[in-house]
Structures are given as structure tokens and as C-alpha cells.
SERO-4910 file (N, C-alpha, C, O; in steps of 0.05 Angstrom, whole numbers):
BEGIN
 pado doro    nc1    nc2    nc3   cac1   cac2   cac3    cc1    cc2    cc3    oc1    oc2    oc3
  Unk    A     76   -199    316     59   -191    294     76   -171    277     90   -153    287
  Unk    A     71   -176    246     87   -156    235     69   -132    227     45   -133    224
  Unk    A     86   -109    223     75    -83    224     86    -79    196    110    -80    192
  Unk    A     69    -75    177     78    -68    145     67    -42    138     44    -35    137
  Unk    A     91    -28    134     85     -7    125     74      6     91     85     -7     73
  Unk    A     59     25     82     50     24     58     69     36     46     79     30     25
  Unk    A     75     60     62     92     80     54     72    114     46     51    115     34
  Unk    A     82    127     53     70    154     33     82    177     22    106    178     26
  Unk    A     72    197      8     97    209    -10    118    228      6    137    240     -3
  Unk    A    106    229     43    118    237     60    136    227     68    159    236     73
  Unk    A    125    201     71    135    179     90    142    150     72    128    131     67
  Unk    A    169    156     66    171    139     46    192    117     57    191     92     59
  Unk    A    208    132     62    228    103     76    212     80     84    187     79     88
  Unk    A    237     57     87    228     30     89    203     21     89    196     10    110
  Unk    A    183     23     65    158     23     63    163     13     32    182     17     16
  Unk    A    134     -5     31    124    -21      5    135     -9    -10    154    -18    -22
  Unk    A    123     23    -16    132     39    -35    154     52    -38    159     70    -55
  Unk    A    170     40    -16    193     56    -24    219     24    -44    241     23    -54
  Unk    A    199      5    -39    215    -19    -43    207    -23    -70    220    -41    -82
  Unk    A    186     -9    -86    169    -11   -111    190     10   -123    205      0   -139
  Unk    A    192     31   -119    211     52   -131    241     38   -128    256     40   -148
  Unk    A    247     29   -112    273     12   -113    276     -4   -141    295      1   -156
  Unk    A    262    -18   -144    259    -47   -158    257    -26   -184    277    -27   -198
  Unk    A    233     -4   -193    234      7   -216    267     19   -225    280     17   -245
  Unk    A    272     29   -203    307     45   -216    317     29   -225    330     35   -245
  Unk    A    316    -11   -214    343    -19   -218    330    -39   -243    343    -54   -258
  Unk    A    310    -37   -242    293    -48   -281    299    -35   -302    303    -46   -323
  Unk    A    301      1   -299    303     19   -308    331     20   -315    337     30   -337
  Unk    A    351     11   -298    385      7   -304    390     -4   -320    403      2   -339
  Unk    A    376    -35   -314    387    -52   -325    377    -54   -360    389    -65   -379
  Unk    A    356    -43   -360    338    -39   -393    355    -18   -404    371    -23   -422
  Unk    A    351     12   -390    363     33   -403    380     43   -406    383     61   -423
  Unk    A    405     32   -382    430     36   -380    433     61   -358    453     61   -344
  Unk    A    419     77   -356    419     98   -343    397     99   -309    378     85   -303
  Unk    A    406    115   -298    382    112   -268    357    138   -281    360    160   -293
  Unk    A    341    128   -275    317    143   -274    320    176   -256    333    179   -235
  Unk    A    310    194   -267    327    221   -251    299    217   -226    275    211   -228
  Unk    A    320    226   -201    306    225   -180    303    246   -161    303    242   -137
  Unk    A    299    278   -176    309    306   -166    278    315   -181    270    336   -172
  Unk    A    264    306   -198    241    323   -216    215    317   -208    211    299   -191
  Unk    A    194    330   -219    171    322   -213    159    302   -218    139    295   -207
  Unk    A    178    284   -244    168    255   -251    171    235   -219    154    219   -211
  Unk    A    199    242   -206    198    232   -197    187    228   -174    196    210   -159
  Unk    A    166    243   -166    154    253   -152    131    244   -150    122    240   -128
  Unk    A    112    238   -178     92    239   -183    101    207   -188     80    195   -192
  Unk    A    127    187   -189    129    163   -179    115    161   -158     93    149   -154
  Unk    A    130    175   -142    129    168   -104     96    166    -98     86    152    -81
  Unk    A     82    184   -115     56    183   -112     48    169   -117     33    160   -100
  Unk    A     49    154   -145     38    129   -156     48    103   -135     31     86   -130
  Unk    A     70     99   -126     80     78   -120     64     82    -88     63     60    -77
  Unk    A     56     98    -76     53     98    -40     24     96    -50     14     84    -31
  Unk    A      2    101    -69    -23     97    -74    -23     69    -76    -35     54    -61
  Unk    A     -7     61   -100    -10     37   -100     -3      7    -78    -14    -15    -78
  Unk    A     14     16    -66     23     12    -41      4      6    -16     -1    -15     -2
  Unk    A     -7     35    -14    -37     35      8    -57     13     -1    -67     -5     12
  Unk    A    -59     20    -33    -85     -1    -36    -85    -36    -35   -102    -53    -28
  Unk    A    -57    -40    -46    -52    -72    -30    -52    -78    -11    -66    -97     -5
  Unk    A    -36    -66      6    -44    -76     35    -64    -69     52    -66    -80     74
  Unk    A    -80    -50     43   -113    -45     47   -126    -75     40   -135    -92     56
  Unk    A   -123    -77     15   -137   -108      5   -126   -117     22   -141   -117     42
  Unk    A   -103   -128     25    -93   -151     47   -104   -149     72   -106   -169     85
  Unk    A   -111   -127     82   -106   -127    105   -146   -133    104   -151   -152    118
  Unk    A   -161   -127     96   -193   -125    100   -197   -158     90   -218   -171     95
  Unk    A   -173   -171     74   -189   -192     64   -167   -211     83   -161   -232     71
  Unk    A   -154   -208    109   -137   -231    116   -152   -244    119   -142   -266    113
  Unk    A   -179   -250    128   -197   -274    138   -190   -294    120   -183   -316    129
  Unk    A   -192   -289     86   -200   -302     64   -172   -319     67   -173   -343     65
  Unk    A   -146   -305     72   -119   -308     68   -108   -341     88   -113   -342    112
  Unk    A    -96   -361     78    -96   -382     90    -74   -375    108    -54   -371     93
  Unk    A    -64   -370    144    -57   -360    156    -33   -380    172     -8   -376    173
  Unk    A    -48   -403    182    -35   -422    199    -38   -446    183    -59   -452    171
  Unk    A    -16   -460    182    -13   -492    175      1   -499    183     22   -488    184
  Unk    A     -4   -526    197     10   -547    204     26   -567    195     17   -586    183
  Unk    A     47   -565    200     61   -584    186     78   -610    189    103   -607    187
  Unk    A     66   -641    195     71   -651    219    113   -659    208    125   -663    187
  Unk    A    117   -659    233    145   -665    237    152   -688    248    145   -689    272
  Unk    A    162   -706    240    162   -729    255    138   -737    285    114   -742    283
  Unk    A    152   -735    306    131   -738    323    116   -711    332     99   -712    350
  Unk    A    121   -691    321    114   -661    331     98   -657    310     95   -675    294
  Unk    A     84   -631    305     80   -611    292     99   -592    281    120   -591    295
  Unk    A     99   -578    263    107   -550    257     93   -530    248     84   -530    225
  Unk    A     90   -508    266     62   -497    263     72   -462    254     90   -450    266
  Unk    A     55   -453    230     64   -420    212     47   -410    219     28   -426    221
  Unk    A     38   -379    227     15   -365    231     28   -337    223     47   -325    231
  Unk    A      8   -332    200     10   -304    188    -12   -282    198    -37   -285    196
  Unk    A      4   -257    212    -14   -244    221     -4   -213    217     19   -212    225
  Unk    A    -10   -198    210      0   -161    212    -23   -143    215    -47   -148    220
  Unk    A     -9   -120    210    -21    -93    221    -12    -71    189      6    -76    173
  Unk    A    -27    -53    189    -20    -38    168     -9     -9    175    -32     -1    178
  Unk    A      5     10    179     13     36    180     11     51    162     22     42    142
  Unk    A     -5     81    157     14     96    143     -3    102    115      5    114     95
  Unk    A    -26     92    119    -58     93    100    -72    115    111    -73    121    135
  Unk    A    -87    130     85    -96    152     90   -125    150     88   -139    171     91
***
């Protein structure tokens, strides 16, 4: 089972939100030429936005997996091939 982390403005490493702030710097490079400064309160008040937003997706994911199509079968010659999606959430407040 995988264990997905949301991230928070503590606890930011390898977490959703720390992979959302990733992705913004290198959008931000490639548009503005420059890295986003990562020493100020903007960037800070990122980390906040991005670990909120973070919690609340995989909150949704995680309350609505029932809805979420999990296992399919996929026949293989004489076999099956069988996917099952299943996790856990960390790191929500």
C-alpha cells in the first residue's frame, strides 16, 4: 500500500507539496528567466498555499476512494493481469 504524503509547511520534504513548489520554480524559470526567491515570506506563504492545497486533494482522494475505479482486470492471453489502487494519507491536519 502506498503511503502519500501531503506535505506541511513543517514538513515539507518529499511530499505533494513539496513536488507543487518544485514544478512552480521550474515554470517560473522557464517563463521568467529567473528562480523564484526562496529565502522570503512570499516564499513561505507558497509553502503554505501549496501543503493546504496539497492536504485538501488527497483528503478528497482519500474520503472519495470508494468512488475511484481501483482494480481492473486485464485478460492476458490465458491469464489475467490484475492493478489494485490502494493508499494511506500522512501529514493532514
Amino acid at each position: 500500500m502506498a503511503n502519500l504524503k501531503a506535505g506541511t509547511s513543517s514538513s515539507f520534504n518529499a511530499s505533494l507539496a513539496w513536488y507543487m513548489e518544485d514544478a512552480m520554480q521550474k515554470e517560473w524559470q522557464a517563463v521568467r528567466n529567473h528562480r523564484l526567491p526562496d529565502d522570503d515570506r512570499g516564499a513561505e506563504d507558497r509553502r503554505i498555499m501549496f501543503a493546504a492545497i496539497a492536504q485538501g486533494v488527497l483528503r478528497f482522494l482519500y474520503d472519495h476512494r470508494a468512488d475511484l475505479r481501483s482494480t481492473e482486470e486485464i485478460p492476458q492471453g490465458s491469464g489475467h493481469h490484475r492493478h489494485t489502487l490502494d493508499f494511506t494519507i500522512t501529514e493532514t491536519r
